[in-house]
C-alpha positions as CSV (number, residue, x, y, z in Angstrom):
1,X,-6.7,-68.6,28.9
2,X,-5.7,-65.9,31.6
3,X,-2.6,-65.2,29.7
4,X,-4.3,-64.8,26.5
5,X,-6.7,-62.1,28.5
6,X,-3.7,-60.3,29.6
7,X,-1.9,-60.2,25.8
8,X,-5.2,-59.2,24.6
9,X,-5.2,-56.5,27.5
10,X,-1.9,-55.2,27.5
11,X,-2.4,-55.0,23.6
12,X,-5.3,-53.3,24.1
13,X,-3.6,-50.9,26.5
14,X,-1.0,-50.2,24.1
15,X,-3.2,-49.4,21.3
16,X,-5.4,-47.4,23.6
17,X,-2.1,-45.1,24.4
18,X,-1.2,-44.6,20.8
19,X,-4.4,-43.6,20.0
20,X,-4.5,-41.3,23.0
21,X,-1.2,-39.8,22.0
22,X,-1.9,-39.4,18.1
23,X,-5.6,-37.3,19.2
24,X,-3.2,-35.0,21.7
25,X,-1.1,-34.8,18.7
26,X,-3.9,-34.1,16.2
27,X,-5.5,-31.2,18.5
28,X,-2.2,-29.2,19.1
29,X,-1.8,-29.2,15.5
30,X,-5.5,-28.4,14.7
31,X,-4.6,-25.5,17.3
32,X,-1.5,-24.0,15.6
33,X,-3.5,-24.4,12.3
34,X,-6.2,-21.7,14.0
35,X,-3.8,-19.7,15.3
36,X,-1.5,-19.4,11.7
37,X,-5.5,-19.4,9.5
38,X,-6.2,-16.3,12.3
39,X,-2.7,-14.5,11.5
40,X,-3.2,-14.8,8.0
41,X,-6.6,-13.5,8.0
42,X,-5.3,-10.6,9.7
43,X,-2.6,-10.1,7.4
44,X,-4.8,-10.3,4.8
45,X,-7.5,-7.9,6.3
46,X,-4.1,-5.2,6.0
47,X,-2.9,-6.1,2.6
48,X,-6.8,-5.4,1.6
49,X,-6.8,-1.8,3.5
50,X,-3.4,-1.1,2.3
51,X,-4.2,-2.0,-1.5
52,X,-7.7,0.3,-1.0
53,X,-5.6,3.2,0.4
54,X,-2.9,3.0,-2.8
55,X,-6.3,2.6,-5.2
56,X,-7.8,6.0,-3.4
57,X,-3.8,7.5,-3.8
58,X,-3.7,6.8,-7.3
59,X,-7.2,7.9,-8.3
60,X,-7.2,11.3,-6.6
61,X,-2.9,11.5,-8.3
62,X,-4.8,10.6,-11.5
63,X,-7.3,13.5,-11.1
64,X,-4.2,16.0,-10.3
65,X,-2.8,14.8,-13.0
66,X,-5.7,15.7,-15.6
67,X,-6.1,18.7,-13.8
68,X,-2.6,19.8,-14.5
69,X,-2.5,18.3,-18.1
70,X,-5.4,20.2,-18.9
71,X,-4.0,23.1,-17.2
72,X,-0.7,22.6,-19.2
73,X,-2.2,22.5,-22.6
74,X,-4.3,26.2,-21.3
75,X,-0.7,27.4,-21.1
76,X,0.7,26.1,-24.1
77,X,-2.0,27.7,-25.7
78,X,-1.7,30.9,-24.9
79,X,2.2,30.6,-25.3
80,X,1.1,29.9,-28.9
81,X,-0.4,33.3,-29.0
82,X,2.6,35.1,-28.3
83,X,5.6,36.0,-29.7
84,X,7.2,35.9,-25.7
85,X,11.1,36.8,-27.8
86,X,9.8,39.7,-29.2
87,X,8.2,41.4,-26.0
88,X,11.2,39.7,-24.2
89,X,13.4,41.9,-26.3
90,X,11.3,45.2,-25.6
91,X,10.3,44.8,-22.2
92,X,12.4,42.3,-20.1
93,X,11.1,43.6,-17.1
94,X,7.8,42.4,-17.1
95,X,8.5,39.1,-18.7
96,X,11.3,38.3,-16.5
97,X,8.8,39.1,-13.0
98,X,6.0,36.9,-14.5
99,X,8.1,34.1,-15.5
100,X,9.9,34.1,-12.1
101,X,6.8,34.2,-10.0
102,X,5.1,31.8,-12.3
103,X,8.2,29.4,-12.3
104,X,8.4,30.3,-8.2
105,X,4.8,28.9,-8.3
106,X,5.5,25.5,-10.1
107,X,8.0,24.6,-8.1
108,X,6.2,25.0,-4.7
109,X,3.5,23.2,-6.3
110,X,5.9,20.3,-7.1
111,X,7.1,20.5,-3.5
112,X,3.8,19.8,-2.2
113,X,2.8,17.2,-4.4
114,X,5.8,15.4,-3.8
115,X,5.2,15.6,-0.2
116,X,1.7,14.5,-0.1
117,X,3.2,11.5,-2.8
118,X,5.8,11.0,0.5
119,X,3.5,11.0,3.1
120,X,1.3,8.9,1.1
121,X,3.8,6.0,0.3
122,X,5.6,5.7,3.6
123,X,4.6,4.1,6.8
124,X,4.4,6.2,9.9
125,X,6.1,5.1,12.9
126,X,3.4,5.8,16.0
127,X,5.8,4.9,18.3
């Protein structure tokens, strides 16, 4: 009888200790679990700011880009008007000045876009 007590004991012991070691198991996983579920949040919390800045980027670009379309077709139209060989022809002067300074003004325009479109799309180092 005693030695059945001690089998039952010992087996008790070692069932105890498996059980012990499986719920020491079980919580440093449930830990790292908390710790990766609090990473990703975090990630996910950037990704949502990130995709909110691009959606404010490409609404005010979209505006710009009306506002030039519509300012494109203003000048088209008044190209229309004009018969720009014919005063080319008698006074080159004056066209030549007003298409260089209005070709002088496209490009710095461009510049500046493309530089707030640079600004806009890559990451600034702040270290």
């Amino acid at each position: 009888m005693n030695q059945l007590t001690m089998g039952l004991l010992v087996a008790l012991g070692l069932v105890t200790f498996f059980l012990y070691t499986q719920n020491e198991t079980l919580k440093e996983n449930n830990l790292k679990l908390e710790n990766a579920l609090e990473e990703q949040t975090q990630a996910m919390a950037a990704m949502k700011e990130s995709y909110e800045k691009q959606g404010k980027a490409l609404m005010n670009m979209s505006r710009a880009n009306a506002e030039i379309e519509a300012e494109k077709a203003e000048y088209l139209a008044i190209l229309s008007r004009h018969n720009l060989d014919m005063l080319a022809l008698k006074k080159p002067g004056l066209i030549e000045n007003r298409f260089n300074g209005a070709s002088e003004k496209v490009m710095e325009g461009l510049e500046d876009d493309t530089e707030e479109l640079y600004k806009l799309t890559v990451p600034v180092d702040n270290n």
